[in-house]
SERO-4910 file (N, C-alpha, C, O; in steps of 0.05 Angstrom, whole numbers):
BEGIN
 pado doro    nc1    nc2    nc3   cac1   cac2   cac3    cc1    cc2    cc3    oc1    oc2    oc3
  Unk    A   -206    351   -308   -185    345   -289   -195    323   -269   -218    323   -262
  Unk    A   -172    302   -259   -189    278   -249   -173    289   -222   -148    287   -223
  Unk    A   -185    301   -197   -171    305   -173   -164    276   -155   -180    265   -140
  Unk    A   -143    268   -160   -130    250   -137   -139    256   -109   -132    240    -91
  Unk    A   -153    277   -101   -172    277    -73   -190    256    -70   -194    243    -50
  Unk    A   -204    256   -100   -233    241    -93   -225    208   -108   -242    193   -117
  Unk    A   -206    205   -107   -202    179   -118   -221    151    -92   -223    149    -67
  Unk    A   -230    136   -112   -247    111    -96   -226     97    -76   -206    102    -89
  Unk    A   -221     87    -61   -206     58    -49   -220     37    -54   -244     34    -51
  Unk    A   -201     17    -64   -212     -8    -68   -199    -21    -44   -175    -25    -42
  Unk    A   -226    -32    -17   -201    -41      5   -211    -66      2   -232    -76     -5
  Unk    A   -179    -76     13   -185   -107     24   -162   -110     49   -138   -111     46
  Unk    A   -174   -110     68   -160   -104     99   -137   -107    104   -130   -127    116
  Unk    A   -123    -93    100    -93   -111    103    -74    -77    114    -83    -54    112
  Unk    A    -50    -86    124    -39    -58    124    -44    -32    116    -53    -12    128
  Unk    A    -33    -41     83    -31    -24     62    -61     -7     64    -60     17     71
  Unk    A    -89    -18     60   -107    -17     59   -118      4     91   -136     20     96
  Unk    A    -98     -6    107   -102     17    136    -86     25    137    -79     22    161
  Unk    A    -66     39    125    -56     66    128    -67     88    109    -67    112    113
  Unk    A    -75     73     89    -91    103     72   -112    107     76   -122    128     68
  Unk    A   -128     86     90   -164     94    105   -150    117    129   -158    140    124
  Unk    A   -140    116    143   -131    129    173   -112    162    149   -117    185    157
  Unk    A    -98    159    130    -92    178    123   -121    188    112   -130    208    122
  Unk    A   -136    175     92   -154    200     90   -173    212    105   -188    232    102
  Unk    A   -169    187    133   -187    204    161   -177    225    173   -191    240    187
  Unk    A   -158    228    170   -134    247    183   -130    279    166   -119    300    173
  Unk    A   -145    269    138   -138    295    116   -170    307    113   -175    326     99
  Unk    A   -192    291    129   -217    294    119   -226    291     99   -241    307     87
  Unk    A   -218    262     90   -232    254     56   -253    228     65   -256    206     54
  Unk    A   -264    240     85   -280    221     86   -307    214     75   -318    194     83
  Unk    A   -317    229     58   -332    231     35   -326    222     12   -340    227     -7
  Unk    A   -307    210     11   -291    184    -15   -313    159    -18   -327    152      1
  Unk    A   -313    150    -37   -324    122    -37   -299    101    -30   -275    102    -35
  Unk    A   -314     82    -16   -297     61     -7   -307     32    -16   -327     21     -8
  Unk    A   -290     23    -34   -310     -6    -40   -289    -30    -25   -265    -28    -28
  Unk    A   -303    -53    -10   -304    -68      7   -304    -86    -12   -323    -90    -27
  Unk    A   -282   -100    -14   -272   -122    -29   -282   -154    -18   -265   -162     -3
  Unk    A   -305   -172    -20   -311   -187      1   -324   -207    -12   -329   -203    -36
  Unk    A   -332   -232     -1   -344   -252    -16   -373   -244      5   -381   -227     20
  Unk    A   -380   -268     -6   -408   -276      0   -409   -294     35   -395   -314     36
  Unk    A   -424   -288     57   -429   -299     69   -452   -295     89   -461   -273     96
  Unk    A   -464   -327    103   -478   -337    122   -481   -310    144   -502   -298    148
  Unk    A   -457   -303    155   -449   -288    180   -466   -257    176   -482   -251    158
  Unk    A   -458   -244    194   -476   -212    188   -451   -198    183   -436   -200    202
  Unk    A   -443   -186    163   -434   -169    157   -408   -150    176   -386   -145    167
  Unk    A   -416   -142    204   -399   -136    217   -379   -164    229   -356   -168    221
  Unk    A   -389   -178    242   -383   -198    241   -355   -215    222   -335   -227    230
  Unk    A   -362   -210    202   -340   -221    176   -321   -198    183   -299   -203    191
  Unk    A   -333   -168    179   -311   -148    177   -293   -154    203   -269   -157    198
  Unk    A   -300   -156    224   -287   -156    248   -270   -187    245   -249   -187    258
  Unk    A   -274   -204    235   -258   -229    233   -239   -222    213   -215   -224    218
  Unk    A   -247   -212    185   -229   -206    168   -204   -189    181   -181   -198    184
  Unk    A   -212   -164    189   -192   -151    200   -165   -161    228   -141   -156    229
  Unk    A   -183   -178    248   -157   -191    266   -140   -212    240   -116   -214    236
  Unk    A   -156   -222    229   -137   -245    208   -117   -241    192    -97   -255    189
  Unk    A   -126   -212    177   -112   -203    156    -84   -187    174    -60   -189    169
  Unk    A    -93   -172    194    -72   -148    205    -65   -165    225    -68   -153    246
  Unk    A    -55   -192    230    -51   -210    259    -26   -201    267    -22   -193    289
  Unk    A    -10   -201    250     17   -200    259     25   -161    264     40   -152    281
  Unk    A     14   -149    250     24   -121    272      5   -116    290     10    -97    304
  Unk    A    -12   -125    294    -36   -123    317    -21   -132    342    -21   -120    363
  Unk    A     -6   -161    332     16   -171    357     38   -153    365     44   -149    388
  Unk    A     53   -140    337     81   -138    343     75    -97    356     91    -81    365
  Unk    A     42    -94    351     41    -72    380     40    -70    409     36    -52    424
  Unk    A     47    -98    413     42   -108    441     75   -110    451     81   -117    474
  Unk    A     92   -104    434    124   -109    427    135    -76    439    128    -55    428
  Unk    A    151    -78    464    162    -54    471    181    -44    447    179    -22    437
  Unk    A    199    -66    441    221    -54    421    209    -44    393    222    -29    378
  Unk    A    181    -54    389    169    -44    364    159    -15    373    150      3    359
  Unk    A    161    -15    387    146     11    399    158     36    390    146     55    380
  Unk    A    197     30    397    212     45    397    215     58    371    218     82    368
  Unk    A    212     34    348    222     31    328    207     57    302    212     72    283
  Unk    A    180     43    325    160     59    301    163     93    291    163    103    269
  Unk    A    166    105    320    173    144    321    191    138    297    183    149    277
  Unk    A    216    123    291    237    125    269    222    134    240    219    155    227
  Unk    A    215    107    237    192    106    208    176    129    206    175    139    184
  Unk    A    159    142    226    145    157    221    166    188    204    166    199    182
  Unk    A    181    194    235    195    211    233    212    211    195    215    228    177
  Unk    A    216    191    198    234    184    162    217    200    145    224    221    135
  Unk    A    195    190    143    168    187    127    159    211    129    149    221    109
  Unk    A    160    228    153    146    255    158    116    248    164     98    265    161
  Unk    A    112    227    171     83    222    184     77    228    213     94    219    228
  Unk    A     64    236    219     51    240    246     57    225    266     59    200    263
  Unk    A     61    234    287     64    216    312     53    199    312     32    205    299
  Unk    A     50    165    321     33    147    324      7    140    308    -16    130    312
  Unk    A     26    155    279      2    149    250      6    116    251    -13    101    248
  Unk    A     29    110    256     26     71    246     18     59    267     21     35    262
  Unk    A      7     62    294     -2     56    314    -35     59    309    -49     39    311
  Unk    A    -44     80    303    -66     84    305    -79     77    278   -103     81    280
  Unk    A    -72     68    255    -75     65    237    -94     42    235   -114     37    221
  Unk    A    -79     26    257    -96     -7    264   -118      0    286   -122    -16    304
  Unk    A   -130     23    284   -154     24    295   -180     12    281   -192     23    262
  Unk    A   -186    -12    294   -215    -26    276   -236     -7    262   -247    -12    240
  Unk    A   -240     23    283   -259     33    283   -255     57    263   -273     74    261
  Unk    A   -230     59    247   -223     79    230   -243     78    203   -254     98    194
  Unk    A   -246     55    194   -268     45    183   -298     44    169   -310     37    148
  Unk    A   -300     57    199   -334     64    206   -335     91    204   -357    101    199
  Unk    A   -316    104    206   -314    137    190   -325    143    161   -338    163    154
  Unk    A   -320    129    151   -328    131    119   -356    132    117   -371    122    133
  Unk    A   -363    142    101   -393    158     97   -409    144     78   -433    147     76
  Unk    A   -390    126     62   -391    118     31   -391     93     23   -385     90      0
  Unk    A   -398     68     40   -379     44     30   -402     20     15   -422     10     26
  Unk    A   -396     19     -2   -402     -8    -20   -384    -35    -19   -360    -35    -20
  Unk    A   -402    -59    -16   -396    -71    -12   -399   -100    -42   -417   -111    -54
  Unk    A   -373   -100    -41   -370   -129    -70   -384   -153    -57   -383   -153    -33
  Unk    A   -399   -176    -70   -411   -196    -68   -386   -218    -76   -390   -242    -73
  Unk    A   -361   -209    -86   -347   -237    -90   -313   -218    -87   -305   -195    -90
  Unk    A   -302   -239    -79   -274   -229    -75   -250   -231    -97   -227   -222   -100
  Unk    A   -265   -246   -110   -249   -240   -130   -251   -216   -155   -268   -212   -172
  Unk    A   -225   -203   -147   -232   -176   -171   -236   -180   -201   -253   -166   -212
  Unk    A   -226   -195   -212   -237   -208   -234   -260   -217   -234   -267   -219   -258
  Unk    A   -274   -222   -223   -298   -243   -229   -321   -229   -247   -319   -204   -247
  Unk    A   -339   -237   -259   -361   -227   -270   -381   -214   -255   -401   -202   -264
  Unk    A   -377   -216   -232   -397   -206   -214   -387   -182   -215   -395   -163   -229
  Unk    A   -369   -182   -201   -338   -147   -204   -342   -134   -227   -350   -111   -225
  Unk    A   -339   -144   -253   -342   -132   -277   -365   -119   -276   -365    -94   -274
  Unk    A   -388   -136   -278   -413   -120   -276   -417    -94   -254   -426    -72   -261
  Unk    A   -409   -101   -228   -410    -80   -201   -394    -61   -215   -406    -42   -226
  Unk    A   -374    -62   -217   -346    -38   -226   -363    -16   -252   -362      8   -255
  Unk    A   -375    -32   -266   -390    -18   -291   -413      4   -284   -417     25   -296
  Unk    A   -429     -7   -260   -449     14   -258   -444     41   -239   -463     55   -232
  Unk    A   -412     44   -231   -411     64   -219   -395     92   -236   -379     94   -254
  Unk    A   -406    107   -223   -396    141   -242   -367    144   -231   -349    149   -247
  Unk    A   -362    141   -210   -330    142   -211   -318    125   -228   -328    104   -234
  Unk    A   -288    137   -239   -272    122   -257   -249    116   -241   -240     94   -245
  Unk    A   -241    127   -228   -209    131   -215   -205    113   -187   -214    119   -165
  Unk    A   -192     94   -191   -192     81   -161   -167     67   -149   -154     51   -162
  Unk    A   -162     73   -125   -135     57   -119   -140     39   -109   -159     34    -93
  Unk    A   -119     24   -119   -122     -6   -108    -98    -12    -81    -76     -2    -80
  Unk    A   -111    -29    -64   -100    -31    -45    -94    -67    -33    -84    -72    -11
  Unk    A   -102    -87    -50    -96   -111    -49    -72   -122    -62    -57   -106    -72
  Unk    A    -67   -146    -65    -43   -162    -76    -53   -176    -96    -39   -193   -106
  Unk    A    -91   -172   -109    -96   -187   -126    -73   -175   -154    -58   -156   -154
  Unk    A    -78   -191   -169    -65   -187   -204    -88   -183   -214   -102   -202   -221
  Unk    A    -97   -159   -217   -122   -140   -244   -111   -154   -267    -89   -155   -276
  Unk    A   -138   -164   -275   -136   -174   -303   -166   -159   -312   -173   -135   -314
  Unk    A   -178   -185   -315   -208   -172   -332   -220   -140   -318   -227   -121   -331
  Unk    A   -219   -141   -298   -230   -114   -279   -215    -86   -309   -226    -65   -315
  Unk    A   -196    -92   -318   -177    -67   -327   -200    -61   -350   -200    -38   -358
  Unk    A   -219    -81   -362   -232    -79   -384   -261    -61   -380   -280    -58   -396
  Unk    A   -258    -52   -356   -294    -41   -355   -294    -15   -350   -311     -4   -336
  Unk    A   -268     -1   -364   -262     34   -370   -264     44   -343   -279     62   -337
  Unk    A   -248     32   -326   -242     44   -309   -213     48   -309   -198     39   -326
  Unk    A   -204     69   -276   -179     72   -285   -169     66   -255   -177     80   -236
  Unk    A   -151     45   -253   -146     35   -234   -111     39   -225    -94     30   -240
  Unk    A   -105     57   -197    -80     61   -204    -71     40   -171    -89     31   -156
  Unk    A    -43     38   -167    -16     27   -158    -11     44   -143    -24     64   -150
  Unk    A      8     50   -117     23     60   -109     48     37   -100     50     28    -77
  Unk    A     66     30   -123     88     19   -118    114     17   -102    132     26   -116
  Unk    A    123     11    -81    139     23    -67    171     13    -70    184     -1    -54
  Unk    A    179     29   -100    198     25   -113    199     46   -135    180     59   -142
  Unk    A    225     46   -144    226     79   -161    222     63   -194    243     55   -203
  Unk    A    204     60   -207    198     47   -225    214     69   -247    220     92   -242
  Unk    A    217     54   -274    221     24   -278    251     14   -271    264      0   -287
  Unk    A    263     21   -248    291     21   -239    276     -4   -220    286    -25   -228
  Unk    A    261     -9   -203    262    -26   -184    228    -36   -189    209    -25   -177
  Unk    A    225    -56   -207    195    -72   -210    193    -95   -201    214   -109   -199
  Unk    A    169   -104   -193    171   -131   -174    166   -131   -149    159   -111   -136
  Unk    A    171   -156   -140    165   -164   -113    189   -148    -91    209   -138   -100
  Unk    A    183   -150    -62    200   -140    -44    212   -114    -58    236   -117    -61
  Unk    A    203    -92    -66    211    -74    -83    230    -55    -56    249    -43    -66
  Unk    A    229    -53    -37    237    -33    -17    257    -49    -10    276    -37    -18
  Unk    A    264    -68      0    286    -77      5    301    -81    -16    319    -65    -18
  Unk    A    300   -100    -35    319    -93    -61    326    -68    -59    348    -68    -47
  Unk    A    318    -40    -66    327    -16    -69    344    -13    -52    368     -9    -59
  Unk    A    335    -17    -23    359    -17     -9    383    -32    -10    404    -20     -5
  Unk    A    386    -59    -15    404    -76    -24    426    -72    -43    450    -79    -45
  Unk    A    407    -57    -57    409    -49    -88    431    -19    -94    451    -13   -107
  Unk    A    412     -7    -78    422     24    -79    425     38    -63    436     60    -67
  Unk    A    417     31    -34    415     46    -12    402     72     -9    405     93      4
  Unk    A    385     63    -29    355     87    -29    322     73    -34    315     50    -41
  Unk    A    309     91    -28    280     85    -24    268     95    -42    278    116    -50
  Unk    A    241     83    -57    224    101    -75    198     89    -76    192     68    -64
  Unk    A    182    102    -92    158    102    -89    146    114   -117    155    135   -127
  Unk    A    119     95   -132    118    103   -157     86    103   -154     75     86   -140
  Unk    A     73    121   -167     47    117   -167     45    121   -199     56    136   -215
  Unk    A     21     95   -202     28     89   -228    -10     70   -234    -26     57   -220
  Unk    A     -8     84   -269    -40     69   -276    -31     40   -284    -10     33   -295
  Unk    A    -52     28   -276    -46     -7   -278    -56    -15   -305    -78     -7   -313
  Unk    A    -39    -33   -322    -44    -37   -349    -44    -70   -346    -45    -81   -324
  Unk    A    -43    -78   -360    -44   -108   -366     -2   -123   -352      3   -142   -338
  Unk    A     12   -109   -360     41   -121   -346     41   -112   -316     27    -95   -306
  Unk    A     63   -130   -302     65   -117   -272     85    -93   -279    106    -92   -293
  Unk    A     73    -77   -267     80    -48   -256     94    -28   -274    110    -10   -267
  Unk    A     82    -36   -302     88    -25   -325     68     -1   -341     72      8   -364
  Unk    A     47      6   -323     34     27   -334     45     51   -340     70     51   -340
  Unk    A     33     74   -346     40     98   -349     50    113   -315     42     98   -297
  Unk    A     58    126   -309     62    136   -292     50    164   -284     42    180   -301
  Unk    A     51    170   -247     36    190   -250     54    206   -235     53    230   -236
  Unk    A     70    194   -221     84    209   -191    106    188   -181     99    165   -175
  Unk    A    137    199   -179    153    179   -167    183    202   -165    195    218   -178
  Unk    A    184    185   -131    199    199   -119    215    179   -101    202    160    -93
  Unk    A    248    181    -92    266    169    -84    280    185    -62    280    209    -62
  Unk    A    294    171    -42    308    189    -15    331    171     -8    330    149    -19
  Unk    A    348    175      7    373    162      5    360    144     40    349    155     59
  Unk    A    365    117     38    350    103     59    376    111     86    399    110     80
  Unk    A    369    118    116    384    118    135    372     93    146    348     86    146
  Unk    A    391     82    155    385     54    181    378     61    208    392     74    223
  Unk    A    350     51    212    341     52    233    358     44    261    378     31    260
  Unk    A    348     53    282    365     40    311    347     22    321    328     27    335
  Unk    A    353     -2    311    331    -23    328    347    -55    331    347    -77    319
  Unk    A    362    -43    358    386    -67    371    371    -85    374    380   -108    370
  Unk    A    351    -83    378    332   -109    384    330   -136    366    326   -159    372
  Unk    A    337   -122    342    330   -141    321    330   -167    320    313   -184    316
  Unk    A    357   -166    325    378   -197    332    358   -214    345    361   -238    339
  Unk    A    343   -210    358    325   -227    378    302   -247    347    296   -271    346
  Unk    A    296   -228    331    273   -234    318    281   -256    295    301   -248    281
  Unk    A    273   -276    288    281   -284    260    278   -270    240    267   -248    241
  Unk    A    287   -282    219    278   -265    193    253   -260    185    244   -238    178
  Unk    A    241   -284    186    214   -282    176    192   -261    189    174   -249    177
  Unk    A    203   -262    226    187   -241    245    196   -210    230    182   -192    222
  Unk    A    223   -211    229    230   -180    213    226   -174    189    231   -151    182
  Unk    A    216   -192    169    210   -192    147    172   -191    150    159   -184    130
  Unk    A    161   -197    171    139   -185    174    130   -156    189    109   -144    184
  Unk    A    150   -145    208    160   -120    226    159   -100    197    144    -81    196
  Unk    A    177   -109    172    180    -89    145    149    -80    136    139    -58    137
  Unk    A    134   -111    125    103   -106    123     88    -96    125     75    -84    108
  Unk    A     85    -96    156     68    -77    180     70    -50    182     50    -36    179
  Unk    A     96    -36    187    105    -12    182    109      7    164     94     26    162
  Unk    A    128      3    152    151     12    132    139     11    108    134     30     94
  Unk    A    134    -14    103    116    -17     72     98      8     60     98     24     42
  Unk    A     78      0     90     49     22     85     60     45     82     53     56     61
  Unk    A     78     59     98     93     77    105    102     92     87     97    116     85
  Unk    A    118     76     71    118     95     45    112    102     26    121    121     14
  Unk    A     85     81     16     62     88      6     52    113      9     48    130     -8
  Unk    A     48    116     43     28    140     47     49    157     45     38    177     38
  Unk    A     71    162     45     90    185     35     90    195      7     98    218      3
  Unk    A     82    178    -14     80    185    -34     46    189    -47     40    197    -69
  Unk    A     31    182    -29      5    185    -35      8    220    -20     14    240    -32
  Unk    A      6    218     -6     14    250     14     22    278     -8     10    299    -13
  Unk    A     55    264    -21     60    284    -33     44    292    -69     43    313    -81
  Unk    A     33    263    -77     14    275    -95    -17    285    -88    -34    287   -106
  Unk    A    -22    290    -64    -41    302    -60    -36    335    -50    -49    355    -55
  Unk    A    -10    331    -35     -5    358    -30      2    379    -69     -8    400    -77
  Unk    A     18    363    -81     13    374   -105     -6    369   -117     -1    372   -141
  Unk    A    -29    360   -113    -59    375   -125    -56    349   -161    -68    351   -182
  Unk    A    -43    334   -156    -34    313   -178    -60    308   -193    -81    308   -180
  Unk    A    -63    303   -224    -86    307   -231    -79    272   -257    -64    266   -276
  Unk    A    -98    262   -243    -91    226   -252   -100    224   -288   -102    203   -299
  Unk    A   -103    249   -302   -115    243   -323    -76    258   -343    -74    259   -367
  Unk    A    -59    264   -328    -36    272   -339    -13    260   -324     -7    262   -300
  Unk    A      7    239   -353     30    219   -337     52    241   -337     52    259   -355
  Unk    A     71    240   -320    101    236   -334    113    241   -360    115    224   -378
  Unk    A    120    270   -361    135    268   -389    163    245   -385    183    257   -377
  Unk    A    164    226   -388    185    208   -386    196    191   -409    185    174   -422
  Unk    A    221    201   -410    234    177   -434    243    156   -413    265    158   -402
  Unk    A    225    136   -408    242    119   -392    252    100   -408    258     79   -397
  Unk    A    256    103   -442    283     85   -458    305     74   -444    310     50   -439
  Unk    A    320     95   -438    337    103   -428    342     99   -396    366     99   -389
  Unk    A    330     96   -385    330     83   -352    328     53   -351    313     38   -363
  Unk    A    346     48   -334    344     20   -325    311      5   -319    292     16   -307
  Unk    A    314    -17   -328    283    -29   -315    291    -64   -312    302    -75   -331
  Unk    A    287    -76   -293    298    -80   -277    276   -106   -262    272   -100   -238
  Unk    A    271   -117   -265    244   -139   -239    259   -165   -232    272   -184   -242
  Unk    A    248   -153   -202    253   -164   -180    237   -191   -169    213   -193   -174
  Unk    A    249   -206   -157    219   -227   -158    230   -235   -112    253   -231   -104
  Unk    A    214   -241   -100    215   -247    -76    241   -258    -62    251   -280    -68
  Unk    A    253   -240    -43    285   -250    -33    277   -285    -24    257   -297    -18
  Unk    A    300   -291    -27    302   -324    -16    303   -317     13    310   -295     19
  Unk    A    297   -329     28    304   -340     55    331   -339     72    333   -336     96
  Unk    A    355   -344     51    381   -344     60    390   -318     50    414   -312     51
  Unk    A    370   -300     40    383   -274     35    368   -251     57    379   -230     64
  Unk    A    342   -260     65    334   -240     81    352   -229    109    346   -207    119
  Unk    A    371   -243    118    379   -248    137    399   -225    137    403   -209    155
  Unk    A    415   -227    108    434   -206     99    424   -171     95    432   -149    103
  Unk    A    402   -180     79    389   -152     77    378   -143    101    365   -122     98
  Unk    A    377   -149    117    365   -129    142    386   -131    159    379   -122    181
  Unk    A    410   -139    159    433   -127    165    446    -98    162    459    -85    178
  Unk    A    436    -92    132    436    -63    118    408    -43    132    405    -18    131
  Unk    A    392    -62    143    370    -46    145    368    -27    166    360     -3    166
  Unk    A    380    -47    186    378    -38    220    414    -39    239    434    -53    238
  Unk    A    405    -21    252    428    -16    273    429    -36    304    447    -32    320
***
């Protein structure tokens, strides 16, 4: 049995990547291995980490300094069933330095030959991935590398998967799924959907698209990730058994990045 407790993180700093470090600080999995997605450099080590992190997380690091974000956030949580000021505290630098475990990659790219070789000499097999690279060669060195999609696969594949749904269906989902060679076409392990309610955030109007189309990112994205990472840990989910699924028969469906002149529309549906 492969316990989804002890699964590896593969981080590379970004939201997504701090809401499930802060969730497994929060569940006491801090005895996980954590591998540190990173190139090569001159600088010392903390140093890079501490630059990587303001760079990568800039824009919700700002939009916490935002009263109306402030408001917004209790919603998401509350939706989500996450903890008070889980997405606030999530962007704590120092959540980080909790981990007991962390290895560190010599090249940033997950593909590379360096990766291949690193990925090969470790006894764990099971690892979630938490970047926006595209796994290609990495899939070849018997490991088992899974997704948490935040879309009800294979009904909603692709880019901007959470807003489409909403656009789409006026519901939310979330797929945790092993990564194969197509996008977001592996076997499946866990996927679950909720009917989306619109947030109260009058504010909006003030923000362009692009600012609220980064507000989604920051929040909401991670957000429902960790709702579906949550509920396959609370069921004890065991990554070595998929889905009895005929998904023949279900729509499938890919999505590729809203235009510009559509974002404007869809977060119309989003917010009050």
């Amino acid at each position: 049995m492969s316990d989804i407790k002890k699964i590896t993180l593969l981080f590379e700093d970004n939201p997504i990547s701090r809401a499930y470090i802060y969730f497994f600080k929060i569940n006491n999995l801090l005895d996980n291995k954590l591998i540190y997605i990173k190139s090569k450099s001159i600088m010392p080590k903390l140093i890079v980490k501490n630059l990587t992190f303001n760079k990568n997380n800039f824009y919700p690091l700002k939009f916490l300094k935002n009263k109306s974000i402030l408001r917004l956030i209790p919603q998401i949580e509350d939706y989500f069933s996450l903890e008070r000021n889980f997405l606030i505290s999530m962007y704590d630098y120092k959540n980080l330095h909790d981990f007991k475990n962390i290895c560190h990659t010599k090249n940033d790219n997950i593909n590379s030959k360096e990766n291949l070789n690193f990925f090969s000499k470790f006894k764990e097999k099971n690892f979630l991935n938490t970047g926006k690279q595209i796994l290609k060669d990495i899939l070849f060195t018997k490991k088992n590398f899974y997704h948490i999609h935040p879309g009800y696969l294979p009904r909603i594949r692709g880019a901007d998967a959470s807003l489409h749904s909403i656009n789409l269906n006026n519901k939310i989902g979330a797929s945790l799924f092993l990564i194969n060679e197509k996008i977001d076409e592996g076997k499946i392990i866990l996927r679950d959907e909720k009917i989306y309610n619109k947030f109260f955030f009058s504010e909006s109007s003030i923000f362009e698209y692009n600012d609220l189309y980064r507000i989604w990112f920051s929040f909401f994205d991670p957000a429902i990730r960790v709702w579906l990472l949550k509920k396959a840990i609370d069921q004890n989910i065991d990554l070595d058994k998929f889905l009895d699924l005929d998904i023949n028969n279900e729509d499938k469906n890919y999505y590729t990045f809203f235009a510009k002149n559509e974002l404007n529309i869809v977060f119309k549906k989003i917010f009050n």
